[in-house]
N, C-alpha and C positions, 0 to 999 in steps of 0.2 A: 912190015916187021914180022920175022918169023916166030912163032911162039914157043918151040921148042929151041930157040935158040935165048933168048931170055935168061938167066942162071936168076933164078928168084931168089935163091939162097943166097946170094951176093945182098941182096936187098934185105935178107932177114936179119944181117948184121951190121947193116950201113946207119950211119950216127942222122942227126938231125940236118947238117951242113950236108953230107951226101942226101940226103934225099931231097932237100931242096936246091941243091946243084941239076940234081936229075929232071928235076921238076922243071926247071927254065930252059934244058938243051931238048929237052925230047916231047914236047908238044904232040897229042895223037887226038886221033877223028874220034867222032861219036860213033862210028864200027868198031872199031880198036880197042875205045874205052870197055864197049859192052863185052869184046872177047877177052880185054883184061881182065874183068871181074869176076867174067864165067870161070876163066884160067884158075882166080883166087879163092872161089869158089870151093873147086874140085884140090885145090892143094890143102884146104882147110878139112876137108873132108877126111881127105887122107892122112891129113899130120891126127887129126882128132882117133881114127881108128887106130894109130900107131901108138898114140898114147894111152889107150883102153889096154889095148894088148901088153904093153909093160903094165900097167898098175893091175891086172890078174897075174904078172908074170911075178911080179916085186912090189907090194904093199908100200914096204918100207921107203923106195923109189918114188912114192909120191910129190913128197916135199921137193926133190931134190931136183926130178924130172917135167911136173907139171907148167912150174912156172916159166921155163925158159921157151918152152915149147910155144906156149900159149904169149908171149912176149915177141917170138917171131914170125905167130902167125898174124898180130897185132900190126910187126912189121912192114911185112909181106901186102896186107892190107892198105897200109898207108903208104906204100911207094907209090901199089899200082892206083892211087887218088890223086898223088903226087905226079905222076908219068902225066895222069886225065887230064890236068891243069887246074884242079879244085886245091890247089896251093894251103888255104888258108885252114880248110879242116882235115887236111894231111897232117900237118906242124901242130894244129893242135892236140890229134891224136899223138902223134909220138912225143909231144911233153907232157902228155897228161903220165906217160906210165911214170914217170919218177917226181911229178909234181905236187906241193906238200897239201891237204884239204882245205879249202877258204872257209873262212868265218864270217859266218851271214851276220852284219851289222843289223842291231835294231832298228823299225822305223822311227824311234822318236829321238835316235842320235844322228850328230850331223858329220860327215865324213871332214875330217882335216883338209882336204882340198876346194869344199864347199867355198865358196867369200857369197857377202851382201849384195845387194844390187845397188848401184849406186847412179848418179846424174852423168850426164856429161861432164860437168862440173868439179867430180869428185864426190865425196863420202859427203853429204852438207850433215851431216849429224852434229848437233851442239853448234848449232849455228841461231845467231839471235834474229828475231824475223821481226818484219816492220813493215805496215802496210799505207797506203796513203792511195785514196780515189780522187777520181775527176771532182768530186764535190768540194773536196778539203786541200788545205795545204801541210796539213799538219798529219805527220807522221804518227801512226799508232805501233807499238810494242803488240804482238801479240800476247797471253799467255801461255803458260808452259804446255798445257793439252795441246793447243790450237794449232800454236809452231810446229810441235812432232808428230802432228797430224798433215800438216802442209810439207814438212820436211821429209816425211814418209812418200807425201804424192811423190814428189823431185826425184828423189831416190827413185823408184822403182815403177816411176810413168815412163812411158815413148815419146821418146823426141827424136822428131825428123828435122835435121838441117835442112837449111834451106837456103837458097842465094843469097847473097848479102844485097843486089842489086834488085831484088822485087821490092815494087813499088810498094807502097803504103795505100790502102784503099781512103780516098780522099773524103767519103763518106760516113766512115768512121772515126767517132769525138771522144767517146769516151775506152778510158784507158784503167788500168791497176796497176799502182805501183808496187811491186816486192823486192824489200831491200834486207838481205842476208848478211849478217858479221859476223866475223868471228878472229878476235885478237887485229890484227891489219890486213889481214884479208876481206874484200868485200866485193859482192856480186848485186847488182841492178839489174830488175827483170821487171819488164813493159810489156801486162799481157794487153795487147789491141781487142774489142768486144769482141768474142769469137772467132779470132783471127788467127795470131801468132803473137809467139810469144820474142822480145827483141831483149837481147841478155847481152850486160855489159860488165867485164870484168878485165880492167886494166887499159891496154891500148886498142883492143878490139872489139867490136861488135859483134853477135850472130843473131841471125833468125831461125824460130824452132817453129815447125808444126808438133803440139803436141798432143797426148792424151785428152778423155774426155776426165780423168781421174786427179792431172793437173790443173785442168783448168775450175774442174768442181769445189779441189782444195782451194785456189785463187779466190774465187766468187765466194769459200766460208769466212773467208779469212777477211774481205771486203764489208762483208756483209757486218762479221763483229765489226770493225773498225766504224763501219757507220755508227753501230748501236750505243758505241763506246761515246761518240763524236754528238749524238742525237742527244743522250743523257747529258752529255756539257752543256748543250745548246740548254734542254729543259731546265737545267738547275740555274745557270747562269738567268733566265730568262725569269724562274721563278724568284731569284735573289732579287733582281731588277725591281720585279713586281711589287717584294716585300717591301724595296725603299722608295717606292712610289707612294704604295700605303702608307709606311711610316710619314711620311714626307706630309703628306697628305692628314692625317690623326694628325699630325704638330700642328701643321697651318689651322687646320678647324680646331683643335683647342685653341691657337692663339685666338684666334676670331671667338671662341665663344667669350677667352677671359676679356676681349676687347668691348665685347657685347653687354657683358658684366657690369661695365665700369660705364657704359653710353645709358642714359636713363630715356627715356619715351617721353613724349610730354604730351597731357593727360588734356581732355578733353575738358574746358572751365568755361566755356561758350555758356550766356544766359545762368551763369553763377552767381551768386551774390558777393562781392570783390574778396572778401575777408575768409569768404570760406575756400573761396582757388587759391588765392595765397599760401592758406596750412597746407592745402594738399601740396601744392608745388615745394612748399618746405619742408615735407615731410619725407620727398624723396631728394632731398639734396641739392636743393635747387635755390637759385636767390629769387626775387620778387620786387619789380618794380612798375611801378601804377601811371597811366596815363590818360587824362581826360577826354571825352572826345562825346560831341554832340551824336546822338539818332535818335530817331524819329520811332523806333521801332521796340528799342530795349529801355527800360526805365531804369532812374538813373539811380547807382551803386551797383549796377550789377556790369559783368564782363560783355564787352561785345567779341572780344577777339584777344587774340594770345600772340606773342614772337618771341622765336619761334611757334610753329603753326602746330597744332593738334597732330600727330601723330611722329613727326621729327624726334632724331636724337640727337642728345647733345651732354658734352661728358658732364660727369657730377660735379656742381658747384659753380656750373653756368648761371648766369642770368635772363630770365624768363621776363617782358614784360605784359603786362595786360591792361589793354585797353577799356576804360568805365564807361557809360553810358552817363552823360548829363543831364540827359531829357532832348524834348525838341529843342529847345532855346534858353541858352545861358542868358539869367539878367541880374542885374547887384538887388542883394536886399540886405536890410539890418539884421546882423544876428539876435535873437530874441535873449532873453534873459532864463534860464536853465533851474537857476540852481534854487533848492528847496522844492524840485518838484523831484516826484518819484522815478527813477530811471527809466522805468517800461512807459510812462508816459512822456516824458520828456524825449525819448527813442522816435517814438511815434510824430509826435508833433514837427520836429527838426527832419524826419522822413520828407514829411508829407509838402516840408519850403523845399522839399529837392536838394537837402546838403546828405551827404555820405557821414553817418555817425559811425563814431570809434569810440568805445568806452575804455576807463581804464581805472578800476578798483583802487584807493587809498586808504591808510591809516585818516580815519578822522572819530571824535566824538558824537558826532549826528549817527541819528539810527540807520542803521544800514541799510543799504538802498535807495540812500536820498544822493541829487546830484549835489556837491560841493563847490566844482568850480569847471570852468567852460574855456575853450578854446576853439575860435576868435573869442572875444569879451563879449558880452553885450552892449549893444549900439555900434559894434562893430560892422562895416560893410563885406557884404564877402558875394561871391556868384555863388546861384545854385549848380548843384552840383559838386561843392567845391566840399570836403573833409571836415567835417566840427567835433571834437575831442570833448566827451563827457567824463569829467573826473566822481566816481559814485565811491561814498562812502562801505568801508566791511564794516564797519561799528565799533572799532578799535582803536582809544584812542590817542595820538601819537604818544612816542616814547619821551 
């Protein structure tokens, strides 16, 4: 290309559409460019001195002359960039001379064209989330933190698809369930233990490799559902307990009131008959007497009880106790009693071996004399056997 052949003035008035026409027929070498520029150079030089010399020449020619001048030496400039094949800041220089000043947007506004990051899935925002582990069968609701914490990972974690044909590691048992609604829409997501995550929404399936960001959300969101799932376990467990307790306080009060009403029976062994008798009656007990020869206990007093010394048995049972008769029952005459003094006549009927019972009447005799006897006198009776002293209080009948 010959350089003096060039008409650069043609180019100091060619539009935007001419110069990038120029730009895609006439392709030139890395020699070419540099004797363009040198070319544009010395033509800027020149227009620059030509304009010095008018404005000494005509003041007033400034405004009128400067700009146009200075516009096609702009020109001239961005052809020969244009010719070079630097296409892109050719066309920007020739639009910047008429193009209007930008307005630097704030950093803390967000440009109209910005949008959210969202899942594969879509925007899951306001979506209701539910979690369920390998331990449980039952669904937990997250709450509202938790969800747009998890719903945040989704949104704006990485997910790698991945073949629907790769295998399941056969190794791996435990799973997390996340189950997403919202209105009739709904998405199932099976993250496998640090594996992938298997997402089911509608007729297909996918598998995702994904973030460490989603899977973290996963395992918060597990982690409450247990905590949630632990405290049922504890309350329900403690409820149990308490109707174990109560259960338990009923039964041992019933048993103490059972206990209440069962009387003990008293140790009357080697007593004298009349005196285990009061005591057994004193605790609600009835009393009945039975004779029986030993060798061992003299006779009026208990050998033994039945029920047996320490036995219970409910109040108003009968208790009997067995007397001592001496070594050997034989018949004798009952002696004759009455007109002697009670503490002697006690003594005497002791000492034939009968069992005295006294029993106070209304009579005129001084008090303390015996009055009348049972068996009679001359009556036969065994030792051992019961004799009834009737003793006078001194009072005498009405």
């Amino acid at each position: 290309m010959n350089d003096k052949e060039f008409n650069l003035d043609a180019l100091a008035n060619a539009d935007d559409e001419t110069a990038a026409k120029i730009a895609v027929h006439c392709p030139a070498s890395d020699e070419e460019k540099e004797r363009m520029f040198a070319m544009s150079r010395r033509i800027y030089n020149k227009r620059t001195e030509e304009s010095n010399n008018t404005e000494n020449i005509e003041v007033t020619g400034v405004e009128r002359y400067k700009k146009p001048i200075l516009q096609k030496i702009m020109s001239i400039a961005a052809a020969l960039v244009l010719v070079a094949g630097i296409g892109t800041g050719g066309a920007l220089m020739l639009k910047h001379r008429s193009a209007a000043p930008q307005t630097e947007v704030p950093q803390n506004q967000t440009t109209a064209s910005s949008t959210e990051a969202v899942s594969p899935f879509g925007d899951l925002s306001g979506y209701e989330v539910k979690v369920k582990t390998t331990n449980s069968n039952e669904l937990i609701e997250l709450d509202e933190e938790r969800s747009r914490s998890l719903i945040n990972a989704f949104n704006k974690g990485e997910w790698n698809q991945m073949p629907n044909d790769t295998e399941a590691d056969p190794a791996v048992t435990e799973a997390i369930n996340v189950v997403l609604t919202k209105g009739d829409d709904t998405l199932f997501c099976l993250l496998y233990h640090d594996k992938y995550i298997l997402c089911d929404r509608g007729p297909s399936q996918t598998k995702w490799e994904v973030s460490e960001e989603i899977k973290n959300a996963v395992y918060e969101a597990a982690s409450y559902a247990m905590s949630i799932i632990d405290r049922r376990i504890a309350e329900e467990q403690f409820k149990i307990k308490e109707e174990i307790e109560a259960a338990e306080a009923k039964a041992a009060e019933a048993a103490s009131a059972a206990n209440e009403e069962m009387i003990e029976i008293p140790n009357t062994e080697f007593m004298q008959k009349d005196l285990a008798a009061d005591i057994l009656k004193e605790r609600g007990l009835n009393v009945e007497f039975a004779n029986q020869e030993s060798n061992d206990i003299q006779p009026g007093y208990v050998i033994k009880s039945e029920p047996s010394t320490g036995e219970k048995v409910s109040k108003g049972s009968t208790v009997r106790l067995y007397v001592s008769m001496g070594a050997n029952s034989q018949t004798i005459i009952t002696e004759d009693y009455k007109g002697m003094n009670a503490d002697d006549a006690v003594i005497i009927a002791e000492y034939r071996s009968l069992k005295v019972h006294t029993e106070e009447i209304n009579s005129s005799e001084k008090a303390g004399i015996v009055v009348g006897q049972e068996p009679q006198p001359g009556e036969e009776t065994e030792t051992g056997s019961e004799i009834i002293l009737y003793v006078s209080n001194g009072n005498p009948p009405v």
